[in-house]
N, C-alpha and C positions, 0 to 999 in steps of 0.2 A: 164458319164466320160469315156473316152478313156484308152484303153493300149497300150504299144506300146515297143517293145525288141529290145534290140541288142544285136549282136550274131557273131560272126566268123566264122561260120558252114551255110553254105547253106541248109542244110538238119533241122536245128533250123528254120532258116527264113521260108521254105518252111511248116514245121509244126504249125507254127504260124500262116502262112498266111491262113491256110485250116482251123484254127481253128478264123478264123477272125482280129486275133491281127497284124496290123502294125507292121514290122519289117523294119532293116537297116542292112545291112551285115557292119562290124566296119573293117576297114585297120591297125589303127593305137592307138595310146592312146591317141594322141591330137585329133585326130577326133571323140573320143568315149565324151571327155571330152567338145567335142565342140556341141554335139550333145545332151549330158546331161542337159547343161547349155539352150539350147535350149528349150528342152522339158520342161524343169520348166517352162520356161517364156508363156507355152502356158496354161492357165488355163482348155481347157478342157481333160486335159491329167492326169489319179488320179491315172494312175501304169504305172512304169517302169521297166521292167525285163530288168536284165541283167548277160549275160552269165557268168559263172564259172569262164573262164579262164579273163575275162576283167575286174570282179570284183576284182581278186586277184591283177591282175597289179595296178587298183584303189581304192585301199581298204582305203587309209586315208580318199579320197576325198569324196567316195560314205558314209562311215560314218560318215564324218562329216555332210554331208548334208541329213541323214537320221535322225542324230539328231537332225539338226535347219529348216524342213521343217516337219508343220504338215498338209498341204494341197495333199503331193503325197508321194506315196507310193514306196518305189523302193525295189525292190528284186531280189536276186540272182538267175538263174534257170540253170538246167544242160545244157549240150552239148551233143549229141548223144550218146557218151560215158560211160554217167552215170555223177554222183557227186563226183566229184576226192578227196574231203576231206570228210569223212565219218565222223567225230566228227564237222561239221561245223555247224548245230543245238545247241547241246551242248556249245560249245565255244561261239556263239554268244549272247542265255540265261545270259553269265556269267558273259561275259562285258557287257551287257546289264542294268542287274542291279544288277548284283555281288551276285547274288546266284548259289552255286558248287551245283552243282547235283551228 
């Protein structure tokens, strides 16, 4: 199985690419969400990172399809910067399946 990130940060893509991982520098939200859609339809593709900031802009679409896909993986990973929401672990446990820590 393949990985493969998109990211907004040149400096993501280029750390990716040095650690093997396929990356795509994203423009837009319709091209993140076009690229997304893409990636699913390719079976050997079993992880999809995706950057901080492009997650948040798509957060209904990328959890909806993190819950109705059990063949790929998709995850959120930082931007050069670090992880801008520091309870984002926590919060996602909790909708997950509703246990408060």
């Amino acid at each position: 199985m393949k990985s493969y990130c998109l990211c907004e940060k040149v400096e993501t893509q280029t750390a990716m690419r040095l650690g093997g991982i396929e990356s795509k520098l994203i423009g837009s939200d319709e091209e993140a969400k076009d690229v997304i859609e893409a990636l699913l339809e390719d079976p050997s593709i079993g992880l999809i990172m995706i950057s901080e900031n492009i997650h948040n802009r798509l957060k209904d679409m990328i959890m909806d399809l993190k819950l109705l896909r059990k063949d790929t993986l998709i995850i959120q990973v930082p931007e050069p910067e670090g992880l801008q929401d520091k309870e984002y672990i926590m919060k996602y446990i909790k909708n997950s399946i509703g246990i408060k820590l």
